[in-house]
PDB file of the backbone (N, CA, C, O) and the ligand in Angstrom, with CONECT records:
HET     ZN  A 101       1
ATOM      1  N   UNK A   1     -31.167  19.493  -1.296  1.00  0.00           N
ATOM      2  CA  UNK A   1     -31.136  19.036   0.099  1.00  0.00           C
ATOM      3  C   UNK A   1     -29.694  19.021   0.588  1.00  0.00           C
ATOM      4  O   UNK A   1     -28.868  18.362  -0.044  1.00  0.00           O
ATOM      5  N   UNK A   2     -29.338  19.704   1.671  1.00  0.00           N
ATOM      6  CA  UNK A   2     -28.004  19.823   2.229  1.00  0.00           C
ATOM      7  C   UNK A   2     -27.836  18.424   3.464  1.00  0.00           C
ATOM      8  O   UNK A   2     -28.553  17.976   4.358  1.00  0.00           O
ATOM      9  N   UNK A   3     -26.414  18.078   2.875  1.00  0.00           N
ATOM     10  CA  UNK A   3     -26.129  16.875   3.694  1.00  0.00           C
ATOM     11  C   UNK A   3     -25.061  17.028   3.801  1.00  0.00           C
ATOM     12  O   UNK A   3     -24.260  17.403   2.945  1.00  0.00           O
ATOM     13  N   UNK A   4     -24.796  16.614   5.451  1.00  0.00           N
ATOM     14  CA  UNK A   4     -23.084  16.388   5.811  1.00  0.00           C
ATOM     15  C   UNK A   4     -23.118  18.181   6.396  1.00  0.00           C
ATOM     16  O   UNK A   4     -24.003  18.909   6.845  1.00  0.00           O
ATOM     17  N   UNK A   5     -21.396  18.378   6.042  1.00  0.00           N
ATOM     18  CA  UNK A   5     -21.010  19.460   6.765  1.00  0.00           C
ATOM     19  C   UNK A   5     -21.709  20.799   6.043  1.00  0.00           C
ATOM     20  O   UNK A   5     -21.441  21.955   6.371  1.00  0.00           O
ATOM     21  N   UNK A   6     -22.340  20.544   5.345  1.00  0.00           N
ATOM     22  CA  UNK A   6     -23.081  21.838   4.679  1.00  0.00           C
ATOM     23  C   UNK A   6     -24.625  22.043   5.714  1.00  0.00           C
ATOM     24  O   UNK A   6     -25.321  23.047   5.564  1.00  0.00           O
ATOM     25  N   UNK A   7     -24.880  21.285   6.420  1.00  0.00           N
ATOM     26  CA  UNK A   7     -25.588  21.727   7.519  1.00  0.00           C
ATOM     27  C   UNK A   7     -25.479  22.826   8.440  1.00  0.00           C
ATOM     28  O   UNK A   7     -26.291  23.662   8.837  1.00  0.00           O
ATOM     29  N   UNK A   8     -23.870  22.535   8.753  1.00  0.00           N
ATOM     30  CA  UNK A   8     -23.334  23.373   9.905  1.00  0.00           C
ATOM     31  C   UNK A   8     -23.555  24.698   9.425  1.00  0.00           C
ATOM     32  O   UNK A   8     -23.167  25.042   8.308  1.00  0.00           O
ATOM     33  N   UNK A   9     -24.213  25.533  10.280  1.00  0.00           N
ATOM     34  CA  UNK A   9     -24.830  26.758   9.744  1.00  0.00           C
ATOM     35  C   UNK A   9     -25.938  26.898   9.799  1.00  0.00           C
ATOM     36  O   UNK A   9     -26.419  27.877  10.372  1.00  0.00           O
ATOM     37  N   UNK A  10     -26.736  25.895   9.178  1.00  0.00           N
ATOM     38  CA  UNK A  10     -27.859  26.271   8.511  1.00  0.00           C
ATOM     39  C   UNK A  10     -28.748  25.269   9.411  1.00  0.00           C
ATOM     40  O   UNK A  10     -29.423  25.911  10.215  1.00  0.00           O
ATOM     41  N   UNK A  11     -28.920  24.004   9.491  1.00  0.00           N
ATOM     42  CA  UNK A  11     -29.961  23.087  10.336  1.00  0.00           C
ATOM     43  C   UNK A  11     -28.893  22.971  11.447  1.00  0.00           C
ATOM     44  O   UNK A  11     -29.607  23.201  12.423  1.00  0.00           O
ATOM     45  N   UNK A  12     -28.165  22.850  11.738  1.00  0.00           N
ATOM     46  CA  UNK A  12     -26.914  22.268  12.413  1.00  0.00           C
ATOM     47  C   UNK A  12     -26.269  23.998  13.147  1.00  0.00           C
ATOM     48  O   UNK A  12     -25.683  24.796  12.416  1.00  0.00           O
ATOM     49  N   UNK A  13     -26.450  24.194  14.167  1.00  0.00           N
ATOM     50  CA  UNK A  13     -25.246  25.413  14.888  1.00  0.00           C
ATOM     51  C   UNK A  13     -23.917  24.702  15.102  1.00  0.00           C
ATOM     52  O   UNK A  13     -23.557  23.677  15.681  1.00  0.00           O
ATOM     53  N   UNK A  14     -23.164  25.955  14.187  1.00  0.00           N
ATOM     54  CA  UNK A  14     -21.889  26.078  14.420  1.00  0.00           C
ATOM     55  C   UNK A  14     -21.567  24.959  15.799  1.00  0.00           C
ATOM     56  O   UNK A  14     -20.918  23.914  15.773  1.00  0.00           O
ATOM     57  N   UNK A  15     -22.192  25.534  16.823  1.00  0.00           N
ATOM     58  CA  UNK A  15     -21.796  25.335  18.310  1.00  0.00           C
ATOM     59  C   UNK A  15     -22.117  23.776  18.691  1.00  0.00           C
ATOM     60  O   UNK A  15     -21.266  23.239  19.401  1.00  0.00           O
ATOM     61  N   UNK A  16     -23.024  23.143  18.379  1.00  0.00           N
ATOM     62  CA  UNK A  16     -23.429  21.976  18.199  1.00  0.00           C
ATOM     63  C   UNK A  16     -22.994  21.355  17.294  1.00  0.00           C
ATOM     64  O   UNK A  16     -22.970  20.156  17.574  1.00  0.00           O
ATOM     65  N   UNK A  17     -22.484  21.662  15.938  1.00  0.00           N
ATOM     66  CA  UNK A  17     -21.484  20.596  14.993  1.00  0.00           C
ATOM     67  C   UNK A  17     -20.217  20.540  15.880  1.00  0.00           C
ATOM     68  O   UNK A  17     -19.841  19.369  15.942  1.00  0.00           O
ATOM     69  N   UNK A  18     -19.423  21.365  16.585  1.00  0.00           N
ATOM     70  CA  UNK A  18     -18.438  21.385  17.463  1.00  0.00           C
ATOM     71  C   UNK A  18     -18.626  20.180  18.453  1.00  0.00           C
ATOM     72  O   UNK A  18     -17.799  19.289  18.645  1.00  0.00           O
ATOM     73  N   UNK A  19     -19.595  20.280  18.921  1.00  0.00           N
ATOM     74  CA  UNK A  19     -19.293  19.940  20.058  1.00  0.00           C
ATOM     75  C   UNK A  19     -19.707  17.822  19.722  1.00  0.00           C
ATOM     76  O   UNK A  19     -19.097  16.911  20.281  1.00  0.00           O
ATOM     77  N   UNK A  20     -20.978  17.628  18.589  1.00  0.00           N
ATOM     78  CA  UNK A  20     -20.587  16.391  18.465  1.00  0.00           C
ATOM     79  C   UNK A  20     -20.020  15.928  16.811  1.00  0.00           C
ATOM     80  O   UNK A  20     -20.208  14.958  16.076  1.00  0.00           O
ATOM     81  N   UNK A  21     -19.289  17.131  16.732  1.00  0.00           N
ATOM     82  CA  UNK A  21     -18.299  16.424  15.521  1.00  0.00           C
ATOM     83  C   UNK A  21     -16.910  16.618  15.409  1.00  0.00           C
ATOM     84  O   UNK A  21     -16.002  15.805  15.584  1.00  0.00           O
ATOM     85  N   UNK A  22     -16.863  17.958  15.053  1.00  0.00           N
ATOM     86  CA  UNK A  22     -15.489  18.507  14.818  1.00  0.00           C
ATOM     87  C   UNK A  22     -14.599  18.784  16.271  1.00  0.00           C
ATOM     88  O   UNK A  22     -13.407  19.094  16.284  1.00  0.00           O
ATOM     89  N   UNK A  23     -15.206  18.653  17.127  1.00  0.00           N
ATOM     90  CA  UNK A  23     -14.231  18.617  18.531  1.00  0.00           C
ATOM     91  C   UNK A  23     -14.021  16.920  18.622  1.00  0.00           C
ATOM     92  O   UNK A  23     -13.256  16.573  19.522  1.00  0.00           O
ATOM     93  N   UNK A  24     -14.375  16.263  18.125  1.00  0.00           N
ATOM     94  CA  UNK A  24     -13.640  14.220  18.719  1.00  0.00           C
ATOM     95  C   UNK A  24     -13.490  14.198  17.486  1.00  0.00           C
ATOM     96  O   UNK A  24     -13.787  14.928  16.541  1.00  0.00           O
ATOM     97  N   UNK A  25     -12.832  12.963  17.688  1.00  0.00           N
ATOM     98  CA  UNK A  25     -12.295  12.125  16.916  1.00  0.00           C
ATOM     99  C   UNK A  25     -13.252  11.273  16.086  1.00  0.00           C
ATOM    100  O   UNK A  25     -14.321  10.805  16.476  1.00  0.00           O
ATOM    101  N   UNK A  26     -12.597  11.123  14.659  1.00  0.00           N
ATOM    102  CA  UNK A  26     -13.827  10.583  13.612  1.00  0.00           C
ATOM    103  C   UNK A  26     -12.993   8.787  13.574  1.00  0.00           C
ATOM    104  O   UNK A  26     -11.796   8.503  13.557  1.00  0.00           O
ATOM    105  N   UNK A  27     -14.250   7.856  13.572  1.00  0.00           N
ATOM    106  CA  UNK A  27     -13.280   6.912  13.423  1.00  0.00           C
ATOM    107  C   UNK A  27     -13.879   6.427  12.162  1.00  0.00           C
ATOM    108  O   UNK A  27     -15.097   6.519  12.012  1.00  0.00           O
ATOM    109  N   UNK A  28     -13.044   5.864  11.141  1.00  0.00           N
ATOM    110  CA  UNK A  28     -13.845   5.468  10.033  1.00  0.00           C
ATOM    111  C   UNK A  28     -14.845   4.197   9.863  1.00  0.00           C
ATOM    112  O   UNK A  28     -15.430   4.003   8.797  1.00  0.00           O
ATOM    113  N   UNK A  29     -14.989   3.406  10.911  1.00  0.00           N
ATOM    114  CA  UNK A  29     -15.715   2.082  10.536  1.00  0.00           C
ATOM    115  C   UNK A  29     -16.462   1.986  12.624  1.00  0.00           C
ATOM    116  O   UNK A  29     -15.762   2.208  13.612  1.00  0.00           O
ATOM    117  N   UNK A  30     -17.624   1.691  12.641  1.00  0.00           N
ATOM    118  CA  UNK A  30     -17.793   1.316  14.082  1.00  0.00           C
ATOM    119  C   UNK A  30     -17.142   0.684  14.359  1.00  0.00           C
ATOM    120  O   UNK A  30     -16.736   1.125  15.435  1.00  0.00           O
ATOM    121  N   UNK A  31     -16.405  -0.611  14.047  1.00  0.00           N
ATOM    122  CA  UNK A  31     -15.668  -1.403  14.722  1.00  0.00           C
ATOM    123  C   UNK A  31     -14.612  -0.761  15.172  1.00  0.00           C
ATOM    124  O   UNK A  31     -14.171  -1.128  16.261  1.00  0.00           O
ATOM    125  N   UNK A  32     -14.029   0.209  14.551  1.00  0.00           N
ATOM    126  CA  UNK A  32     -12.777   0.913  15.344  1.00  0.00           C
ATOM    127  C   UNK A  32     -13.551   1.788  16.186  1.00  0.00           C
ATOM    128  O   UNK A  32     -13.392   1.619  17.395  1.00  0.00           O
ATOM    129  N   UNK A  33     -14.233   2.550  15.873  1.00  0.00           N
ATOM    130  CA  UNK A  33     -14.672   3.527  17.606  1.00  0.00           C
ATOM    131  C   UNK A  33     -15.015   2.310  18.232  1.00  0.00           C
ATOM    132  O   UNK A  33     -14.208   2.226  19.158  1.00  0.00           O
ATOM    133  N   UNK A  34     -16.031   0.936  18.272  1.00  0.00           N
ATOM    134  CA  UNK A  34     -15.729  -0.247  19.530  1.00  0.00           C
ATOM    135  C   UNK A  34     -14.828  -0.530  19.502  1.00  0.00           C
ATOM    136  O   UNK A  34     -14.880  -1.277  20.479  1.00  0.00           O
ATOM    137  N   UNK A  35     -13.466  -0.629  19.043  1.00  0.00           N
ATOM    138  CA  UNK A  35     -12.513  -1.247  19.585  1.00  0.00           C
ATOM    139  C   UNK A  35     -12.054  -0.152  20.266  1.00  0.00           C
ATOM    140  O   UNK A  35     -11.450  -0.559  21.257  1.00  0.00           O
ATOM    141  N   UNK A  36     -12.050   1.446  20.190  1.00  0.00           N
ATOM    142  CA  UNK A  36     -11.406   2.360  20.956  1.00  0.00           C
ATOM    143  C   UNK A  36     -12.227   2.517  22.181  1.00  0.00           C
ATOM    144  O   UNK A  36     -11.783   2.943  23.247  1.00  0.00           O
ATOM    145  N   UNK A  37     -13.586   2.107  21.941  1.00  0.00           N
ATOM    146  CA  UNK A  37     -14.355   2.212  23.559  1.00  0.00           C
ATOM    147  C   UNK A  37     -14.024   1.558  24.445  1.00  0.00           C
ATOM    148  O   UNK A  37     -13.780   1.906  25.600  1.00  0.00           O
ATOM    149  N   UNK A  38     -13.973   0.167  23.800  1.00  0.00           N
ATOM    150  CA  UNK A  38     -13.323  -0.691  24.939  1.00  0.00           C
ATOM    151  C   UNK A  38     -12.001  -0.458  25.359  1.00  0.00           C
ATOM    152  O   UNK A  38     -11.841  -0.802  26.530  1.00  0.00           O
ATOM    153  N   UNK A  39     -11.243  -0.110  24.953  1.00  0.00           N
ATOM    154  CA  UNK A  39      -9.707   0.261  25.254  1.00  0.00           C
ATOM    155  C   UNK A  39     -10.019   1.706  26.512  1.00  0.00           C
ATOM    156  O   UNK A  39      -9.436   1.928  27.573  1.00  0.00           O
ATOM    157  N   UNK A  40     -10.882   2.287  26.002  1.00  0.00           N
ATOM    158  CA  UNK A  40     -10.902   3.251  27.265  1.00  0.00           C
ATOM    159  C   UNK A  40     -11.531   2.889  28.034  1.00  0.00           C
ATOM    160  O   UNK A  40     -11.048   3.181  29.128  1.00  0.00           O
ATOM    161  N   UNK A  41     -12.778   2.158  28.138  1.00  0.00           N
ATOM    162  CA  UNK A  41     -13.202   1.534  29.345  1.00  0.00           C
ATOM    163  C   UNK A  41     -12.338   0.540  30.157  1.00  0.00           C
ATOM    164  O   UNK A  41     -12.511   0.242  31.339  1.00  0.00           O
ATOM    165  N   UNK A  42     -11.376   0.076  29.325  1.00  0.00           N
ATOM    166  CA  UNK A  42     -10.013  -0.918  30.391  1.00  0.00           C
ATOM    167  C   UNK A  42      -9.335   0.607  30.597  1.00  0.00           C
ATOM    168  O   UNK A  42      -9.921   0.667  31.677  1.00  0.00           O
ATOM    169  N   UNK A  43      -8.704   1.755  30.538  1.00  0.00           N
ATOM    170  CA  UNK A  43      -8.059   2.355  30.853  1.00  0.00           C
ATOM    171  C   UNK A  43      -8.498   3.479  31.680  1.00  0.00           C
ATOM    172  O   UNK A  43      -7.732   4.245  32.264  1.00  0.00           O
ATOM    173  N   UNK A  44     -10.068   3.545  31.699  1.00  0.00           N
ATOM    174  CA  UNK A  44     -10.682   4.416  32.636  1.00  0.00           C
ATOM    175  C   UNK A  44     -11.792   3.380  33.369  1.00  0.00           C
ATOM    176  O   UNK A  44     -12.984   3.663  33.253  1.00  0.00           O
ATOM    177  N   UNK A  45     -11.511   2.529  33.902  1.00  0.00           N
ATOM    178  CA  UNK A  45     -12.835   1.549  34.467  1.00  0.00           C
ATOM    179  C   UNK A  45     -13.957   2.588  35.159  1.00  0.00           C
ATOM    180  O   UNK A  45     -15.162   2.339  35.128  1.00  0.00           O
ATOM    181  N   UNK A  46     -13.373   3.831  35.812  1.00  0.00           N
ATOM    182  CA  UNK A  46     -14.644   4.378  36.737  1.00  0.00           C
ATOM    183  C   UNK A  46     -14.897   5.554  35.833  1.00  0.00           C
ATOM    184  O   UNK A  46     -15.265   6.580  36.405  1.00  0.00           O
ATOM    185  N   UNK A  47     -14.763   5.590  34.489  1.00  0.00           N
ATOM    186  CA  UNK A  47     -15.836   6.804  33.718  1.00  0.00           C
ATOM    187  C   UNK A  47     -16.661   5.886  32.870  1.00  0.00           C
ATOM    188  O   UNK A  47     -16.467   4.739  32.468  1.00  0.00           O
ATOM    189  N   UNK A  48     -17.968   7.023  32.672  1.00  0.00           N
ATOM    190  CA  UNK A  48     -17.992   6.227  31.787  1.00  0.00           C
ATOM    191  C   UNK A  48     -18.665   5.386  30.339  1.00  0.00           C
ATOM    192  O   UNK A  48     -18.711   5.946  29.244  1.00  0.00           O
ATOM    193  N   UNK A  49     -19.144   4.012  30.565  1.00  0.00           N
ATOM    194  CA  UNK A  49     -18.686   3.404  28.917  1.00  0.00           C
ATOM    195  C   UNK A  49     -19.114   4.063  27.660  1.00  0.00           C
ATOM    196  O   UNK A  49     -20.300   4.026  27.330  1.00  0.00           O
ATOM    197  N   UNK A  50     -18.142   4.717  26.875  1.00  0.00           N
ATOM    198  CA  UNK A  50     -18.627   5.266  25.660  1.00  0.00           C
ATOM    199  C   UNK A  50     -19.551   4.317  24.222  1.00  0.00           C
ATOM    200  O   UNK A  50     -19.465   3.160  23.813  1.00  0.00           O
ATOM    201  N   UNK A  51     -19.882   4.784  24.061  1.00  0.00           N
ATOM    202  CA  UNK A  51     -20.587   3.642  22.887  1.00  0.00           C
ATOM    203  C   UNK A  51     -19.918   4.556  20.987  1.00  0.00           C
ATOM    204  O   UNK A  51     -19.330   5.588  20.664  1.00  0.00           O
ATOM    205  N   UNK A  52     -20.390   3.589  20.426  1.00  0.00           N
ATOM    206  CA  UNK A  52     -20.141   4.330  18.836  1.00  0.00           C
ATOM    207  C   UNK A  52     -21.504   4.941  18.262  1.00  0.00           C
ATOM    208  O   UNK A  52     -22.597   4.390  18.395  1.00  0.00           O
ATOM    209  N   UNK A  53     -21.283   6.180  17.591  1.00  0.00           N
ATOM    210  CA  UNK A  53     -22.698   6.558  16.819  1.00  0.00           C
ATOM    211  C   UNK A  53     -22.149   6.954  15.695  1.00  0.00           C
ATOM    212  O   UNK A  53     -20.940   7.134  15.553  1.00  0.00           O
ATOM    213  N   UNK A  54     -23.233   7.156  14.598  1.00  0.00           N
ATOM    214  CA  UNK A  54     -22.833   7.470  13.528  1.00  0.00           C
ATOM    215  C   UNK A  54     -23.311   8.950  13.081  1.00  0.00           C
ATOM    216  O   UNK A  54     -24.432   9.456  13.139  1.00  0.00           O
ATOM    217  N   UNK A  55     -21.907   9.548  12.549  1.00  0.00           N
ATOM    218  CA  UNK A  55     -22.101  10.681  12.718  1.00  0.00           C
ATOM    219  C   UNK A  55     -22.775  11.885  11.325  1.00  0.00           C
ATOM    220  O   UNK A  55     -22.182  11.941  10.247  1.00  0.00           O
ATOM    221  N   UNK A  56     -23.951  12.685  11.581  1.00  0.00           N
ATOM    222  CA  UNK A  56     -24.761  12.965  10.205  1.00  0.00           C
ATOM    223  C   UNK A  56     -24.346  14.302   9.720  1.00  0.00           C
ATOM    224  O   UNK A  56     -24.848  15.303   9.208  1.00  0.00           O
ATOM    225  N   UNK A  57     -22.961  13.760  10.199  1.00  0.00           N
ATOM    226  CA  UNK A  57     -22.754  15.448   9.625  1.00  0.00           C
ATOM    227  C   UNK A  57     -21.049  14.649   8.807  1.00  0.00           C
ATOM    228  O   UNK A  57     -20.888  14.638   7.587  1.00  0.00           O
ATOM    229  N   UNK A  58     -20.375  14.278   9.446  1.00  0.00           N
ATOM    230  CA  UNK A  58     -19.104  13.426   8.672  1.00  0.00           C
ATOM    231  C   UNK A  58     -19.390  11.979   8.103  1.00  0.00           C
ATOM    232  O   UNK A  58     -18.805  11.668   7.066  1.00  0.00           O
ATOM    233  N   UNK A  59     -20.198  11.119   8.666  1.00  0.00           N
ATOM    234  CA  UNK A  59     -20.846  10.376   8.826  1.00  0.00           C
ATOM    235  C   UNK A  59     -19.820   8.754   8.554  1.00  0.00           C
ATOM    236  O   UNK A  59     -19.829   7.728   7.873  1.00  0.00           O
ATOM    237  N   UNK A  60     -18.782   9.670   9.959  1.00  0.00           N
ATOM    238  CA  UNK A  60     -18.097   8.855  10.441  1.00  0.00           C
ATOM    239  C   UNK A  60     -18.545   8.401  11.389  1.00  0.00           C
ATOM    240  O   UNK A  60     -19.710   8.747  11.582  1.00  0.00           O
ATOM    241  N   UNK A  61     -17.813   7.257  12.649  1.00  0.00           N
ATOM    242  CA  UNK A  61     -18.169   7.719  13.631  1.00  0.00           C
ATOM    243  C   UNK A  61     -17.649   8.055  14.937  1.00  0.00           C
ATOM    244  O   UNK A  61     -16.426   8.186  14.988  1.00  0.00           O
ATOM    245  N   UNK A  62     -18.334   8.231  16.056  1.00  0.00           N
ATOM    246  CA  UNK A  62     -17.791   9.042  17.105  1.00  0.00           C
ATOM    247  C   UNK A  62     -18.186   8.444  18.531  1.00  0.00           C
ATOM    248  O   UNK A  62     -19.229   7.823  18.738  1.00  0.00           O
ATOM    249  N   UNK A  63     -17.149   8.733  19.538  1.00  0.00           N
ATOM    250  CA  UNK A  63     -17.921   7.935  20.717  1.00  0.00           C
ATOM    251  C   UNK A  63     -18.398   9.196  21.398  1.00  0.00           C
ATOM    252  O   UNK A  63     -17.985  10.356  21.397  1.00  0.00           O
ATOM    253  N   UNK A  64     -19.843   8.307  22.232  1.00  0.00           N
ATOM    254  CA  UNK A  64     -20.396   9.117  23.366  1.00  0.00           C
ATOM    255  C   UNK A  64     -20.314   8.295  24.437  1.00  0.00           C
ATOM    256  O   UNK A  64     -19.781   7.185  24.440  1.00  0.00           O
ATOM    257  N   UNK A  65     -20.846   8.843  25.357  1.00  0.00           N
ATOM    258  CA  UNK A  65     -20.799   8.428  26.495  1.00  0.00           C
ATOM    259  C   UNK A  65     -22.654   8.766  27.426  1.00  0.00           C
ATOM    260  O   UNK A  65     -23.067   8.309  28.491  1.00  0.00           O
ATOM    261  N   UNK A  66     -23.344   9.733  26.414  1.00  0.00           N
ATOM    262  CA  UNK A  66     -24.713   9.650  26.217  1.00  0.00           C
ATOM    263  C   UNK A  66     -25.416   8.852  27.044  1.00  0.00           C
ATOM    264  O   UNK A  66     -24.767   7.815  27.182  1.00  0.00           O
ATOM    265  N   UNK A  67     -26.366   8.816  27.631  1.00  0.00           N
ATOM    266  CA  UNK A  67     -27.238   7.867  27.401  1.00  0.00           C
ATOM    267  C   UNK A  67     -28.524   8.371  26.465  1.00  0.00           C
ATOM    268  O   UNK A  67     -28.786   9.556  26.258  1.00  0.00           O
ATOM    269  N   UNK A  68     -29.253   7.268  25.955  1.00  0.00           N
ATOM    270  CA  UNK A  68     -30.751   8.027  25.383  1.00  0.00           C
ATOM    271  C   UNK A  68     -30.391   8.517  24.244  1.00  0.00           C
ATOM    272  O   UNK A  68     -31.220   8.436  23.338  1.00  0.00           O
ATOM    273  N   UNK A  69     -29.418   8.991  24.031  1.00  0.00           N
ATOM    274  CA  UNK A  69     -29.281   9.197  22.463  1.00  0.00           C
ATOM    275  C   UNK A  69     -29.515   8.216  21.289  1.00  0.00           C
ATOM    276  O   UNK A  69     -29.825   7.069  21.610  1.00  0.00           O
ATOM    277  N   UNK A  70     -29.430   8.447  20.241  1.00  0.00           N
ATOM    278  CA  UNK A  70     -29.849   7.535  19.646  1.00  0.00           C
ATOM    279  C   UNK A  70     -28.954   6.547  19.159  1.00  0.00           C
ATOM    280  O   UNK A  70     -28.123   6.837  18.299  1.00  0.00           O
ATOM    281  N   UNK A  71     -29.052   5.375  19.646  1.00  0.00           N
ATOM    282  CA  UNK A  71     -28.007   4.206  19.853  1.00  0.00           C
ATOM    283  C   UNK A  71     -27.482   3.857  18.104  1.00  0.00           C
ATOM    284  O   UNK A  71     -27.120   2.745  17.721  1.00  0.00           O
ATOM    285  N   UNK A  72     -27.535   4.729  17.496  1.00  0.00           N
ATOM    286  CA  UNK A  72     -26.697   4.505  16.167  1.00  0.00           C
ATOM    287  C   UNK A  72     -27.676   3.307  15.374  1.00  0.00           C
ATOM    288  O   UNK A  72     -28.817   3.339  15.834  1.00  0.00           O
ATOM    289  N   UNK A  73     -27.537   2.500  14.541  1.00  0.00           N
ATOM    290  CA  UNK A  73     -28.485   1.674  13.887  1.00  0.00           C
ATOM    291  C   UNK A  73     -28.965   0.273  14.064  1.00  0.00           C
ATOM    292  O   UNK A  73     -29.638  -0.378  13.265  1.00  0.00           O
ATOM    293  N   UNK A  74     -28.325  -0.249  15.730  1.00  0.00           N
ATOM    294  CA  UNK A  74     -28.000  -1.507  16.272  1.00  0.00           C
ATOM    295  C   UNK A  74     -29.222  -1.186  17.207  1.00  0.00           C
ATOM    296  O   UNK A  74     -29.287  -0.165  17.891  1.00  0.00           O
ATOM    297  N   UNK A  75     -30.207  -2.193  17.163  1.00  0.00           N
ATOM    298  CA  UNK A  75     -31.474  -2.362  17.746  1.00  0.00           C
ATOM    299  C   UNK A  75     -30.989  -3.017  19.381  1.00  0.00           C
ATOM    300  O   UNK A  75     -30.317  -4.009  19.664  1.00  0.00           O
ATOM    301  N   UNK A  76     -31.627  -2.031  20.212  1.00  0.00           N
ATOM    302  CA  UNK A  76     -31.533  -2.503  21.487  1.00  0.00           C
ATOM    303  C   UNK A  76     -31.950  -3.999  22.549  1.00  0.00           C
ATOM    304  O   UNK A  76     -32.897  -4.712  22.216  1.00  0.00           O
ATOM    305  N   UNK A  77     -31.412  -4.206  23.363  1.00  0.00           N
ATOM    306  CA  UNK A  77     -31.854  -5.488  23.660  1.00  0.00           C
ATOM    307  C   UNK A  77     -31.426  -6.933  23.108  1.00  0.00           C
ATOM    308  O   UNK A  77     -32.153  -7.893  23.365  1.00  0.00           O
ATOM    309  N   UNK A  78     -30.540  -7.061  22.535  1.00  0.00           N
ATOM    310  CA  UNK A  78     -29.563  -7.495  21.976  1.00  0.00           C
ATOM    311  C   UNK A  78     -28.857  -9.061  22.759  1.00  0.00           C
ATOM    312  O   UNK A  78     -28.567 -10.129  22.221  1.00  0.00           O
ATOM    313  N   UNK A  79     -28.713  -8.458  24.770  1.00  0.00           N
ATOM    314  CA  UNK A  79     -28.252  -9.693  25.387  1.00  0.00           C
ATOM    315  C   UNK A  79     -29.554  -9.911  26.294  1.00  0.00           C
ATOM    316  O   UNK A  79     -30.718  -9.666  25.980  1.00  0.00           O
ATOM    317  N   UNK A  80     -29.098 -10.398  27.417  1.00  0.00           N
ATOM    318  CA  UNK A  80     -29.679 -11.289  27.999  1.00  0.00           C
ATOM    319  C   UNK A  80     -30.925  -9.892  28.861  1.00  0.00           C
ATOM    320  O   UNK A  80     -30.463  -8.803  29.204  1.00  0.00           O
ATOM    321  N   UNK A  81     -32.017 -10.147  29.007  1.00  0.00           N
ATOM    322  CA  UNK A  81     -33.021  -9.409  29.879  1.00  0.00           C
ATOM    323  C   UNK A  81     -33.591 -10.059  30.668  1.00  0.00           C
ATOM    324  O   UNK A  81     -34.420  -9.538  31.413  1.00  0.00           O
TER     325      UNK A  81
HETATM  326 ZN    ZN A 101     -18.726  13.782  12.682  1.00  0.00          ZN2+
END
């Protein structure tokens, strides 16, 4: 069973590992991609808010800005509804 970057190629296009892996930035722990989201959401208030996911190909992780994707392993609904 191929896991990680041995995908790219084969389940995974070239063109699509690019675009959500090897083109951003890997951060090693979610708490640092949230601490880098929030830093860009104070430095870009009108784009926007990126979130952290975890990534199945480095399986670091990476920010999006997505919606609907799959919110990484943190169950939704979380604050106030
Ligand atoms: Zn990655």
């Amino acid at each position: 069973m191929k896991s990680g970057f041995d995908r790219i190629g084969d389940t995974v296009s070239v063109e699509s590992a690019k675009r959500s892996c090897l083109d951003k930035i890997a951060y090693p722990s979610k708490n640092k991609a949230r601490d880098r989201a929030t830093k860009l959401a104070q430095q870009h208030p009108d784009s926007r808010p990126q979130r952290p996911y975890r990534c199945t190909l480095c399986h670091k992780f990476h920010l999006t800005s997505k919606d609907g994707g799959r919110p990484s392993d943190e169950p939704k609904g979380g604050q106030h509804q």
